[in-house]
KOLVO-348119 format. One record per atom (N, C-alpha, C): residue number from 1; residue in three letters; atom name; y, z, x. Coordinates in nm, 2 decimals. Atoms other than C-alpha are relative to their C-alpha. Layout:
# KOLVO-348119
     i    aa   at       py       pz       px
   NUM   ALA   CA        Y        Z        X
...
This chain:
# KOLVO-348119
     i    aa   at       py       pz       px
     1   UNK    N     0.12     0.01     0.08
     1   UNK   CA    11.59    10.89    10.54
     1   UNK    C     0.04     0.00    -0.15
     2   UNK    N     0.02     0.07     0.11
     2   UNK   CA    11.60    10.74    10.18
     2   UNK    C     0.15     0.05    -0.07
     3   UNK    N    -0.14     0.02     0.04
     3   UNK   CA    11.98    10.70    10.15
     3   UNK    C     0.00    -0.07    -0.13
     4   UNK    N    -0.05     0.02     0.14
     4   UNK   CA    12.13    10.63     9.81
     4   UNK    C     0.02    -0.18     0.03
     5   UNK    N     0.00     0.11     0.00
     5   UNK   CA    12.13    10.23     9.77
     5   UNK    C     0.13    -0.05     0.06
     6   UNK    N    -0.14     0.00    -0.01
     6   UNK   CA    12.53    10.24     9.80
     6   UNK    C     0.01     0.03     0.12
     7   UNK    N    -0.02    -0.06    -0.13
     7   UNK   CA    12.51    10.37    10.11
     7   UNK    C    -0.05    -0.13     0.10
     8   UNK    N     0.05     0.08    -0.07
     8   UNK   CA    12.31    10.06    10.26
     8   UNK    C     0.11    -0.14     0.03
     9   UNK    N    -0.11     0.15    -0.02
     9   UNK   CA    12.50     9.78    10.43
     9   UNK    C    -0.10    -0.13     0.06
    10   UNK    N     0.10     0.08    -0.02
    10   UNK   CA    12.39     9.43    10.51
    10   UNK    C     0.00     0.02     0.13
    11   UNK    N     0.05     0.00    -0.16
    11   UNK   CA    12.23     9.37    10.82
    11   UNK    C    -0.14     0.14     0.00
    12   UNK    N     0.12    -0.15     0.01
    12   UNK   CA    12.02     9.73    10.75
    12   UNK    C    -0.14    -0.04    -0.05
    13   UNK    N     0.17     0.01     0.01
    13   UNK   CA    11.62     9.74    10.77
    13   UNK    C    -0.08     0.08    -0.12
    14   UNK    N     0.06    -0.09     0.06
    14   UNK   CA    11.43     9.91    10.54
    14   UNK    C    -0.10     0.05     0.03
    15   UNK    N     0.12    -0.03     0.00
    15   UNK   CA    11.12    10.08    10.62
    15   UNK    C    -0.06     0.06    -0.05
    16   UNK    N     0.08    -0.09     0.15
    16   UNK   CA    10.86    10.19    10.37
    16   UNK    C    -0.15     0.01     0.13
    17   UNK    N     0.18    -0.03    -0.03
    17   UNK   CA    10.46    10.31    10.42
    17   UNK    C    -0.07    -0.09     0.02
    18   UNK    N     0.06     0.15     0.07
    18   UNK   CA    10.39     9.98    10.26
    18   UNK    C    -0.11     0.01    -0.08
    19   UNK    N     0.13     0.05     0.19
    19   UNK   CA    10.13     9.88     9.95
    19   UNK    C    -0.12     0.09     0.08
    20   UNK    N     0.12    -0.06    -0.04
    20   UNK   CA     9.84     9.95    10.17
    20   UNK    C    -0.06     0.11     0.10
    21   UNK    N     0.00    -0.14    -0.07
    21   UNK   CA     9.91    10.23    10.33
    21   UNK    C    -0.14     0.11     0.00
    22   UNK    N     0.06    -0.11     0.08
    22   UNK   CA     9.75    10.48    10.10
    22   UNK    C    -0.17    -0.02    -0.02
    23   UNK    N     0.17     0.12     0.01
    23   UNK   CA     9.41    10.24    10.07
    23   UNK    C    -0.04     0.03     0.16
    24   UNK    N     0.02     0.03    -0.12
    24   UNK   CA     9.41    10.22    10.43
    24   UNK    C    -0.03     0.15     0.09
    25   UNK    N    -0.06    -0.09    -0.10
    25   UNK   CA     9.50    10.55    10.54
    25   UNK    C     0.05     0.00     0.11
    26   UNK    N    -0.11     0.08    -0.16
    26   UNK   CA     9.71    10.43    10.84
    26   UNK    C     0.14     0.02    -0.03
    27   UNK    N    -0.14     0.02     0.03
    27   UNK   CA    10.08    10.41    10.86
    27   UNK    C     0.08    -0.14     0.01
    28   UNK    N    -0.05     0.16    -0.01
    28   UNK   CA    10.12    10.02    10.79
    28   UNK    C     0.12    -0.01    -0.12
    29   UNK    N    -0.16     0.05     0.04
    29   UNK   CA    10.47     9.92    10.72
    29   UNK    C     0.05    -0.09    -0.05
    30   UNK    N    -0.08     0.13     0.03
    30   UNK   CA    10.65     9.70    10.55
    30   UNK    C     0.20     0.03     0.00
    31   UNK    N    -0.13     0.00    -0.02
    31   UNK   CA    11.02     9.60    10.61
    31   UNK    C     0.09    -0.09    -0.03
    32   UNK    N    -0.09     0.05     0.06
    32   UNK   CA    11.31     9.48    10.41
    32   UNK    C     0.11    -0.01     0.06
    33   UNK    N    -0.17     0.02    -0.09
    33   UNK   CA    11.65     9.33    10.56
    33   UNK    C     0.07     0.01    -0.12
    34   UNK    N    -0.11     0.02     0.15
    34   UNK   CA    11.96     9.41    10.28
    34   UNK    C     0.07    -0.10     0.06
    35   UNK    N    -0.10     0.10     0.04
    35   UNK   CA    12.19     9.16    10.20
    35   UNK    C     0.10    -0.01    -0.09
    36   UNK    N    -0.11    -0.01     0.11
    36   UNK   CA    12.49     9.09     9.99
    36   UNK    C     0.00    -0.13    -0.03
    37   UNK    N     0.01     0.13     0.12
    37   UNK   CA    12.45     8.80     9.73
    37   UNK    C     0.18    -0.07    -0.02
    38   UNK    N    -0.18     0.06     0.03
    38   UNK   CA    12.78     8.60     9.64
    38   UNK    C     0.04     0.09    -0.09
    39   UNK    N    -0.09    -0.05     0.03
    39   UNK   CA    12.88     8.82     9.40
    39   UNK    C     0.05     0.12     0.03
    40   UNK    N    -0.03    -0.11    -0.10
    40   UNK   CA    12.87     9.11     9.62
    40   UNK    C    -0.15     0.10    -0.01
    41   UNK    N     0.14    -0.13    -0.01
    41   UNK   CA    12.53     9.29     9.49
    41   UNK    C    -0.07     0.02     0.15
    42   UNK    N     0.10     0.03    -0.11
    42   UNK   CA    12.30     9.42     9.76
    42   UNK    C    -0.10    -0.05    -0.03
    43   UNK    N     0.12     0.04     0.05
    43   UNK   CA    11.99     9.23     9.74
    43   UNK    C    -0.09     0.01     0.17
    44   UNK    N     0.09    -0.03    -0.14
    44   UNK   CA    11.70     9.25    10.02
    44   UNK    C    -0.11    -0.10    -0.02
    45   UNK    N     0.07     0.15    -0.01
    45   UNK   CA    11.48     8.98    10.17
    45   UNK    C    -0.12     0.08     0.10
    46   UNK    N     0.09    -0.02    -0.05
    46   UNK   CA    11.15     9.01    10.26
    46   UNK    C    -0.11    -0.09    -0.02
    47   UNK    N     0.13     0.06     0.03
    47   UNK   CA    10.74     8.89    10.25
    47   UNK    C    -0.07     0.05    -0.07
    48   UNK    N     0.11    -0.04     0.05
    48   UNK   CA    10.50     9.02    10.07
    48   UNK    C    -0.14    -0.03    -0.04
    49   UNK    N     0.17     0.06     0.01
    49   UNK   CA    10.12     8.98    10.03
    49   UNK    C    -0.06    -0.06    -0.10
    50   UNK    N     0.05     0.04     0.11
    50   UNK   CA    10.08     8.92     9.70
    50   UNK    C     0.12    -0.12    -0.08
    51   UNK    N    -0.14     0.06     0.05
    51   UNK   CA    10.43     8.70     9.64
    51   UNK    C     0.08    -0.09     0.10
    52   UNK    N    -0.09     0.04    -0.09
    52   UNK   CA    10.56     8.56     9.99
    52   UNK    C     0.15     0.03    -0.01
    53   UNK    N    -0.17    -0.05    -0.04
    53   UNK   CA    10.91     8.56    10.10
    53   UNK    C     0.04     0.02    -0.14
    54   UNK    N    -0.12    -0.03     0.15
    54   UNK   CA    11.15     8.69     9.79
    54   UNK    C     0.11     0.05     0.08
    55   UNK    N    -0.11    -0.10    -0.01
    55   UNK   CA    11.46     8.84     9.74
    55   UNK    C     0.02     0.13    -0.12
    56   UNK    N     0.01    -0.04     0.14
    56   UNK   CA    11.51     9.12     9.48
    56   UNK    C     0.12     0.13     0.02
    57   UNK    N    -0.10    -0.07     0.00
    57   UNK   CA    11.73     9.37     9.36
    57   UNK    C    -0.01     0.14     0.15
    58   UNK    N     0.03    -0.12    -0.09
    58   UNK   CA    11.79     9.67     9.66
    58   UNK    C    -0.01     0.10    -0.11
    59   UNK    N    -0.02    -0.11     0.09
    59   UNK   CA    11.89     9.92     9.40
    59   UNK    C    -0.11     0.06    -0.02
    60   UNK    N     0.12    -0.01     0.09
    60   UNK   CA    11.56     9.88     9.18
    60   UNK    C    -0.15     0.04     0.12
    61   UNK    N     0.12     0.02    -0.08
    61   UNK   CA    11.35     9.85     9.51
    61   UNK    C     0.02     0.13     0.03
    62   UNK    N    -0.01    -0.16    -0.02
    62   UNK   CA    11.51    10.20     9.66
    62   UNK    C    -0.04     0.10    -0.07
    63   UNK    N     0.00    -0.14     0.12
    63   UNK   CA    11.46    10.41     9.34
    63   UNK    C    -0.15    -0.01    -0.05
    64   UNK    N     0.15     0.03     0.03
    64   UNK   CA    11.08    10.30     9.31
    64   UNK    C    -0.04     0.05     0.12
    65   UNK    N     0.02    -0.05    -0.15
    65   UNK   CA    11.07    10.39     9.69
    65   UNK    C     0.01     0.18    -0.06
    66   UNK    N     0.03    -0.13     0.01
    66   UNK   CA    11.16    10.77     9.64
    66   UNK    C    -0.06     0.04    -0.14
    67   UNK    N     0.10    -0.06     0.00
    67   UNK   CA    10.98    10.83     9.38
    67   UNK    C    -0.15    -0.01     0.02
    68   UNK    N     0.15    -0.05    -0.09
    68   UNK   CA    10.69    10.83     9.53
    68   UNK    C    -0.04    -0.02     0.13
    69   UNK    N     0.03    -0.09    -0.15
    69   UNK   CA    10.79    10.91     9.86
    69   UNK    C     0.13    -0.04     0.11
    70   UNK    N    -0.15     0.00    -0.06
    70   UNK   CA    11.07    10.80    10.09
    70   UNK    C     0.00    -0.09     0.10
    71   UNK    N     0.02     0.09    -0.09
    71   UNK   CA    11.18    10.55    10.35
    71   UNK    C     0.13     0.03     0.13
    72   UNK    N    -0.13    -0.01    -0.10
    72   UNK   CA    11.40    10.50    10.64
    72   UNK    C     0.06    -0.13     0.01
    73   UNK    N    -0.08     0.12    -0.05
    73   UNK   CA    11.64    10.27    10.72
    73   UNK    C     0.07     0.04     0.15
    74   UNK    N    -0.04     0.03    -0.14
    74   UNK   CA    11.75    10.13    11.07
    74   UNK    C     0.14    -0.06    -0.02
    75   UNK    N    -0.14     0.03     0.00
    75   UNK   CA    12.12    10.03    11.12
    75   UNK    C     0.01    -0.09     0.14
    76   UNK    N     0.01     0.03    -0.14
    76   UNK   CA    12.18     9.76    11.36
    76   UNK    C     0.13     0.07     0.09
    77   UNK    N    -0.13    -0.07    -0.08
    77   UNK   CA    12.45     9.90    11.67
    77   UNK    C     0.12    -0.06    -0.07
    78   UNK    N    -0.09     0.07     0.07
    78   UNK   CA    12.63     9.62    11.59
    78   UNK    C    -0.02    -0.06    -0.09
    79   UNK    N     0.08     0.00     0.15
    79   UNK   CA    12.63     9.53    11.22
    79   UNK    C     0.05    -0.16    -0.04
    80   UNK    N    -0.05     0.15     0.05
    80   UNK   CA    12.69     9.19    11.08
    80   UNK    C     0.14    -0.03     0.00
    81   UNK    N    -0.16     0.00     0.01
    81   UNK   CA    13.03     9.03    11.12
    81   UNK    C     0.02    -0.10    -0.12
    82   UNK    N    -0.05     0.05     0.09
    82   UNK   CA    13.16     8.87    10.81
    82   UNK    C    -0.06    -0.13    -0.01
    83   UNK    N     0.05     0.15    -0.02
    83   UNK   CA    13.04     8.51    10.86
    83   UNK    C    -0.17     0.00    -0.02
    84   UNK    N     0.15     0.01    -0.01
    84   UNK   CA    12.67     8.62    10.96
    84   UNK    C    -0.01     0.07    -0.18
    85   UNK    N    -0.02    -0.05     0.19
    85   UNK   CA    12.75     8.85    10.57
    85   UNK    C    -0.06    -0.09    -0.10
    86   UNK    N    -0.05     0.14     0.09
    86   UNK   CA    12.86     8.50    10.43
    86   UNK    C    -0.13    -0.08    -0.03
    87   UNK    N     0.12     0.05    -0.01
    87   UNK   CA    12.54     8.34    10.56
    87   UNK    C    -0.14     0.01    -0.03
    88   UNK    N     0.12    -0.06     0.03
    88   UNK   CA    12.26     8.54    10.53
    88   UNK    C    -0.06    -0.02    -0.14
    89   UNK    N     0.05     0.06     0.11
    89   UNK   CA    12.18     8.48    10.18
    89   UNK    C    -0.05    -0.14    -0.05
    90   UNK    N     0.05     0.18     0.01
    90   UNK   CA    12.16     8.10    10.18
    90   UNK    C    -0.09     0.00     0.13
    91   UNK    N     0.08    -0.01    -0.13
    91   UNK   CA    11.95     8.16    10.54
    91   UNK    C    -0.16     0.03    -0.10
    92   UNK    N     0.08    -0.05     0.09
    92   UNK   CA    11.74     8.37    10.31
    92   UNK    C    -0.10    -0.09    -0.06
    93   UNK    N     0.09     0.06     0.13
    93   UNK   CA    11.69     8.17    10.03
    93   UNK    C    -0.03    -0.19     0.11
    94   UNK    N     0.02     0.10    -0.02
    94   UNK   CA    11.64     7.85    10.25
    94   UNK    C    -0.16     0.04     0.08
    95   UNK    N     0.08    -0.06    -0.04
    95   UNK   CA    11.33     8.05    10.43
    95   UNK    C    -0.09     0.02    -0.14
    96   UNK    N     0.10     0.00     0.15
    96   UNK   CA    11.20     8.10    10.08
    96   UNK    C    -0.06    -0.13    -0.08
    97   UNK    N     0.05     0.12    -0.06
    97   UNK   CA    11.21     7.76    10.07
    97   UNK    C    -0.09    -0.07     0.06
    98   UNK    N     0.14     0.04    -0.16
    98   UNK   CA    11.01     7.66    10.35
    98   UNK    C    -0.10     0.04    -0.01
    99   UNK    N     0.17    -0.07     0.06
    99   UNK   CA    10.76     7.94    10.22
    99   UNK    C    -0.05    -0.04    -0.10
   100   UNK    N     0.03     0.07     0.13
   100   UNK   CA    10.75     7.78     9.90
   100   UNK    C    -0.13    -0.13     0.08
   101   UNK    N     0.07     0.11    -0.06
   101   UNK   CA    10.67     7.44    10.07
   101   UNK    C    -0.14    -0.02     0.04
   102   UNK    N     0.15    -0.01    -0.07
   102   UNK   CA    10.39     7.57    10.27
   102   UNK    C    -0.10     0.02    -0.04
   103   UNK    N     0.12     0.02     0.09
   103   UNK   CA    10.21     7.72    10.06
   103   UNK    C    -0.04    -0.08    -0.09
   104   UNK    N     0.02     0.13     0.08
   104   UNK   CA    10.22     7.43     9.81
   104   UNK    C    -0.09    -0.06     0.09
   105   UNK    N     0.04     0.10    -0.09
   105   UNK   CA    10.11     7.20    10.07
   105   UNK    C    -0.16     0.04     0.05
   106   UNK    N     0.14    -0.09     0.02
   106   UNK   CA     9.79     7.45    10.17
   106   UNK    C    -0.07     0.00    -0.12
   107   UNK    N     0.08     0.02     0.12
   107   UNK   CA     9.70     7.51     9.84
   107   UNK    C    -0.06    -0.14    -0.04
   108   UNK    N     0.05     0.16     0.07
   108   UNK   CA     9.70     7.12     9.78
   108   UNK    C    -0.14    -0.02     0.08
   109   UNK    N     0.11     0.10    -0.08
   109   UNK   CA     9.49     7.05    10.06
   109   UNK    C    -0.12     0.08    -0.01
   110   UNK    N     0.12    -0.08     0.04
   110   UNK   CA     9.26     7.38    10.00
   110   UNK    C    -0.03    -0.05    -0.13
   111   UNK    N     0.02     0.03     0.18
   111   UNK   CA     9.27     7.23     9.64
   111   UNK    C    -0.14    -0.11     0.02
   112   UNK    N     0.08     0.19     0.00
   112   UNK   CA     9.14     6.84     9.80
   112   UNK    C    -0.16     0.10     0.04
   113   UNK    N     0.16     0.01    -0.06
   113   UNK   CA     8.84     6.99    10.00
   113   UNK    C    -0.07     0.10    -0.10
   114   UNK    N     0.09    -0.08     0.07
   114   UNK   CA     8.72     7.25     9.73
   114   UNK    C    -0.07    -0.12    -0.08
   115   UNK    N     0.01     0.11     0.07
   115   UNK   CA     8.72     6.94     9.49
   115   UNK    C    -0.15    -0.05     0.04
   116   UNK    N     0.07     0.04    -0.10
   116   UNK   CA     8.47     6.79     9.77
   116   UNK    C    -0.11     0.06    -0.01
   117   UNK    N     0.10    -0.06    -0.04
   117   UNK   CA     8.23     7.06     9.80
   117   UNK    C    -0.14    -0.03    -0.10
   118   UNK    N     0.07     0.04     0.11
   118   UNK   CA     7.90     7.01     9.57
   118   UNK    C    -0.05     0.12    -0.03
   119   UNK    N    -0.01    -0.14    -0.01
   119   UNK   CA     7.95     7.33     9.42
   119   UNK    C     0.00    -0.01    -0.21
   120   UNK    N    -0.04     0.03     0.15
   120   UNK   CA     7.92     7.45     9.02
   120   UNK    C     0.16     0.01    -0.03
   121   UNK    N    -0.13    -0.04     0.02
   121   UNK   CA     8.28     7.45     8.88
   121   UNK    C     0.03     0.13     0.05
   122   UNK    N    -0.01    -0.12    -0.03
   122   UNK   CA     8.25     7.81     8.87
   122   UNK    C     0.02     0.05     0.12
   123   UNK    N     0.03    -0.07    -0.14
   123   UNK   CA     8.18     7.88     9.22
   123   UNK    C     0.12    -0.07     0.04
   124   UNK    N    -0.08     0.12    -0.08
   124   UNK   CA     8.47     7.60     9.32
   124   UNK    C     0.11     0.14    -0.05
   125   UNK    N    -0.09    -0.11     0.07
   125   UNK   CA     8.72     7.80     9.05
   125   UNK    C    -0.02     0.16     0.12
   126   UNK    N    -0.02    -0.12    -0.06
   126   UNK   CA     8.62     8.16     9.25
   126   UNK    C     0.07    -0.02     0.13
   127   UNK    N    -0.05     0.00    -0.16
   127   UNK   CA     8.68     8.02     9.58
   127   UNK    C     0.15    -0.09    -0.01
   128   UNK    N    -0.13     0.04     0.05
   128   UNK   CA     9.01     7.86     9.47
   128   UNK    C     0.06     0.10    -0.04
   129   UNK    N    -0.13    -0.16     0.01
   129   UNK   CA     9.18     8.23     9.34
   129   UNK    C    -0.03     0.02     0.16
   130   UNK    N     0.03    -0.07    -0.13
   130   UNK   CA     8.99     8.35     9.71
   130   UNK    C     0.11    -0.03     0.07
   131   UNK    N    -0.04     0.11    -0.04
   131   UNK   CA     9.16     8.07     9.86
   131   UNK    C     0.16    -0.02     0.01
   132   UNK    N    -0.12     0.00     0.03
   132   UNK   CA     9.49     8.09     9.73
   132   UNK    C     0.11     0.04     0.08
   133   UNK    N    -0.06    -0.08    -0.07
   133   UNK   CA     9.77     8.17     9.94
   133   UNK    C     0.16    -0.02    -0.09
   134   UNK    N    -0.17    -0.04     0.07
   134   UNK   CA    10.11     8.31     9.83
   134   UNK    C     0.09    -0.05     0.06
   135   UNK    N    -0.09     0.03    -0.07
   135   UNK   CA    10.28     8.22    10.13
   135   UNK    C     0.02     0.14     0.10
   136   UNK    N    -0.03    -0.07    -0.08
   136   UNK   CA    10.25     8.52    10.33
   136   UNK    C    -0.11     0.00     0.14
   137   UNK    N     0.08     0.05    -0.07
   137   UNK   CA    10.11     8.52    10.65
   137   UNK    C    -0.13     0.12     0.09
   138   UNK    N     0.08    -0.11    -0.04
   138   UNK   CA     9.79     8.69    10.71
   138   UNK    C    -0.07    -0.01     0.12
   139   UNK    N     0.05     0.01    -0.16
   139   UNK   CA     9.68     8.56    11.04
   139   UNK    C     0.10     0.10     0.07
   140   UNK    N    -0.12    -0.09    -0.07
   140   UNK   CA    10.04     8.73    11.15
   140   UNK    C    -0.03     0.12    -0.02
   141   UNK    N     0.02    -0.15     0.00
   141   UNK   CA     9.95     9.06    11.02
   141   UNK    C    -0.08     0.04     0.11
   142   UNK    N     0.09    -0.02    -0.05
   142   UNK   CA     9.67     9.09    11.25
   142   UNK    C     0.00    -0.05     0.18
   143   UNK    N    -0.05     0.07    -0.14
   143   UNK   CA     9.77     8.84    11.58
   143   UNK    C     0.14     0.01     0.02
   144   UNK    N    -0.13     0.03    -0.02
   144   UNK   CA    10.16     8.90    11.50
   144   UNK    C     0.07    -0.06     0.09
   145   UNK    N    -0.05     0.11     0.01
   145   UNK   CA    10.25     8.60    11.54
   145   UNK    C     0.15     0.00    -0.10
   146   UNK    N    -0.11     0.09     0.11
   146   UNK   CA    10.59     8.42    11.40
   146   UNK    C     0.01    -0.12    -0.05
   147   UNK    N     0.08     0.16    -0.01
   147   UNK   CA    10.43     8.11    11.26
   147   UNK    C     0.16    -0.04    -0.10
   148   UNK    N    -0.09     0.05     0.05
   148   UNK   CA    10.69     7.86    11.11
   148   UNK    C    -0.07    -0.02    -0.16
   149   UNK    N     0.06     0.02     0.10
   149   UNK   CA    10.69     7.88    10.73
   149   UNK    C    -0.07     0.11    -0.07
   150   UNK    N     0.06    -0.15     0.01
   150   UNK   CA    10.51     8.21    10.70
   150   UNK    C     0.00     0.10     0.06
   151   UNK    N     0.00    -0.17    -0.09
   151   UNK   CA    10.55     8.55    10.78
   151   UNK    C    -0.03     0.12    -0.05
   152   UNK    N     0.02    -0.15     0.12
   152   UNK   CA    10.48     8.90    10.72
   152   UNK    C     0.14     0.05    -0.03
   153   UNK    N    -0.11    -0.05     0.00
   153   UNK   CA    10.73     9.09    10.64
   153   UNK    C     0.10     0.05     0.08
   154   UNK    N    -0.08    -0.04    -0.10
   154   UNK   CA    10.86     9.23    10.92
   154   UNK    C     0.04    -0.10     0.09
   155   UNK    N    -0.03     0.12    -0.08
   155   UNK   CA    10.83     8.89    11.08
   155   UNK    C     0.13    -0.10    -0.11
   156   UNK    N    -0.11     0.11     0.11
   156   UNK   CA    11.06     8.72    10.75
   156   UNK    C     0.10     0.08     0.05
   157   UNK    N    -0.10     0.00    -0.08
   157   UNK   CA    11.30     8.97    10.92
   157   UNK    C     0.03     0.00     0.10
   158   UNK    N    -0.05     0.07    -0.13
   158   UNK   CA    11.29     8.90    11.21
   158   UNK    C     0.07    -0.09     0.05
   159   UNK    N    -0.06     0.12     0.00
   159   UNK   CA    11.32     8.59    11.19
   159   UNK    C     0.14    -0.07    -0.05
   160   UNK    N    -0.10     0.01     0.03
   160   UNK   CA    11.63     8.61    10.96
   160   UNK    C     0.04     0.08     0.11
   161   UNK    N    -0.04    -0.04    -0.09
   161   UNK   CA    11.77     8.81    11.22
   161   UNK    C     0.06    -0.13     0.14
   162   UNK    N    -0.03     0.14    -0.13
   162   UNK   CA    11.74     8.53    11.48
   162   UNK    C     0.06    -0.13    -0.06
   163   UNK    N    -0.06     0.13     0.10
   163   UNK   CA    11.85     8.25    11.23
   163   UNK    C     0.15     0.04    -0.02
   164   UNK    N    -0.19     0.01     0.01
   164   UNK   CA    12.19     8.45    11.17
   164   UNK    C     0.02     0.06     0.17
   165   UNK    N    -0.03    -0.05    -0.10
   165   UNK   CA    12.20     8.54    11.56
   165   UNK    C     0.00     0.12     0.09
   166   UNK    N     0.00    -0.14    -0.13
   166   UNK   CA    12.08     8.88    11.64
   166   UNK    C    -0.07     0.00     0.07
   167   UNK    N     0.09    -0.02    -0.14
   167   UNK   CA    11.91     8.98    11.91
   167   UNK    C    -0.11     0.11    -0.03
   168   UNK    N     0.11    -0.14     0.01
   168   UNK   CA    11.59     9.19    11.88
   168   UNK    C    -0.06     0.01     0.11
   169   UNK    N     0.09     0.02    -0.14
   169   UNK   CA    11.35     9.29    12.14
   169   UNK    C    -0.09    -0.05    -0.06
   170   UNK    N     0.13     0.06     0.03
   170   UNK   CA    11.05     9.16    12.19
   170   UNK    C    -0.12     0.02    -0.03
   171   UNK    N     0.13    -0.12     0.01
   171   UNK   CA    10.75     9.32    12.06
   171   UNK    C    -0.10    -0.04     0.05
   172   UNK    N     0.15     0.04    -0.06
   172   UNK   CA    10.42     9.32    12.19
   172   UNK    C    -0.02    -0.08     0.15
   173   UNK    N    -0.01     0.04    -0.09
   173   UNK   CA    10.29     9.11    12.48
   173   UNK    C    -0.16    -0.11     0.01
   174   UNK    N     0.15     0.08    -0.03
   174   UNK   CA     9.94     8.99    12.40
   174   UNK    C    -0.10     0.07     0.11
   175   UNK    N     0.13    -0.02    -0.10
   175   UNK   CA     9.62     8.98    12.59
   175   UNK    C     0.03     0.02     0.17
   176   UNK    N    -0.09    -0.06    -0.12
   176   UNK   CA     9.70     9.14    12.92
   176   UNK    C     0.09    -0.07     0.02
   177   UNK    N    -0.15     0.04    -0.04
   177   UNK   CA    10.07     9.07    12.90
   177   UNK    C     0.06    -0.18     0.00
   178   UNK    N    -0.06     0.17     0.02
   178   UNK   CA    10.07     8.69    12.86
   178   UNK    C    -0.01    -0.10    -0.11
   179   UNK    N    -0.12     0.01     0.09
   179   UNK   CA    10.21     8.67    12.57
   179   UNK    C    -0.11    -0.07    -0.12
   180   UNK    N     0.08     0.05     0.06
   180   UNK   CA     9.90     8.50    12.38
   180   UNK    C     0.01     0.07    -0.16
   181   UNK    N     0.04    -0.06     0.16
   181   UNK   CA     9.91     8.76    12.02
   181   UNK    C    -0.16     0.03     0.00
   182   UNK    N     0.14    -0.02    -0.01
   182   UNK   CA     9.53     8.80    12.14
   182   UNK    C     0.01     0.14    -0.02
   183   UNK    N    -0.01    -0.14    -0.04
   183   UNK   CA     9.45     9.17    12.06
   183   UNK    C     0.13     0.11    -0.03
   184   UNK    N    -0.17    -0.07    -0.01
   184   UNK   CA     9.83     9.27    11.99
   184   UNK    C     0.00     0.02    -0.16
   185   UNK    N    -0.08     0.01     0.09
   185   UNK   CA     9.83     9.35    11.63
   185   UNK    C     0.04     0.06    -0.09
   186   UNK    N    -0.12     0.02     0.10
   186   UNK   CA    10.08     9.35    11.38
   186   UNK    C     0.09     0.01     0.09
   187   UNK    N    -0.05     0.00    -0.10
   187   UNK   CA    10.26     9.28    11.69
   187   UNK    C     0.18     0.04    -0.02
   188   UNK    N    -0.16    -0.03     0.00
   188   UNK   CA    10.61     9.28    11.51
   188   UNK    C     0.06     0.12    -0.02
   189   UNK    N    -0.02    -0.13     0.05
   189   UNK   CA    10.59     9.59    11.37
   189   UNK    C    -0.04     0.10     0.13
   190   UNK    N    -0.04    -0.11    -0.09
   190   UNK   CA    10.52     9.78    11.67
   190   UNK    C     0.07    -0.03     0.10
């Protein structure tokens, strides 16, 4: 529980309350994978709601964590072997990529049909911030899903996970057990 930053190796999970915890009163999570950058920093890859995939400093993210309140980290059994190390960061940043892309491409097309509507500016403009997407995926929060291109957080690591080769189990199961994300959600996180 909220080990010193130096203490984290890559491959390790992070688990926080998450943003909307406190709002919500619930215990909704969010979860960061560390990493080690080329020059050796740790840095950690995740989603976020207001930002999509990033990477950002671990240090700066841990020390904002306790104070005001504390997290755990998970350790895989077996921890990254050198190669998957090597990799992970350009996996990362090519996933942030992809999230970039997507949302570009949404926004454009939510951009064409607002254009379309016979609406005052004003009303077009509100529903265009409404509208907006960051690149995180909010259908997944709720059907956890692992849609290509978007994810929540726990699904951006997951999925890195599976891109450098680990093995996770499988969460959830869906609408009685066939596997649909009907009914199952934030299916990654539990």
């Amino acid at each position: 529980v909220s080990p010193p930053a130096e203490a984290l190796e890559p491959g390790d999970l992070i688990l926080t309350s998450g943003m909307v915890a406190a709002g919500l009163r619930e215990s909704v999570g969010h979860g960061e994978t560390v990493l080690r950058d080329a020059s050796g920093a740790l840095i950690s890859f995740t989603s976020r709601m207001d930002q999509g995939a990033l990477l950002h400093d671990v240090a700066a993210f841990t020390s904002s964590l306790t104070r005001s309140g504390h997290y755990i980290v998970l350790r895989l059994r077996k921890g990254l072997d050198p190669e998957q190390v090597r990799r992970a960061e350009a996996i990362a940043r090519e996933m942030i990529e992809e999230n970039r892309r997507w949302a570009e491409r949404v926004n454009r097309r939510r951009a064409a049909i607002l254009t379309r509507l016979p609406l005052p500016a004003a009303a077009r403009a509100r529903l265009a911030r409404a509208l907006h997407t960051s690149g995180y995926d909010w259908i997944g929060l709720f059907m956890g899903r692992l849609a290509d291109g978007r994810w929540t957080c726990i699904g951006a690591c997951l999925e890195l996970y599976r891109r450098l080769g680990v093995e996770t189990a499988a969460y959830g199961t869906g609408l009685l057990g066939f596997g649909t994300t009907l009914f199952d959600p934030i299916m990654p996180v539990r």
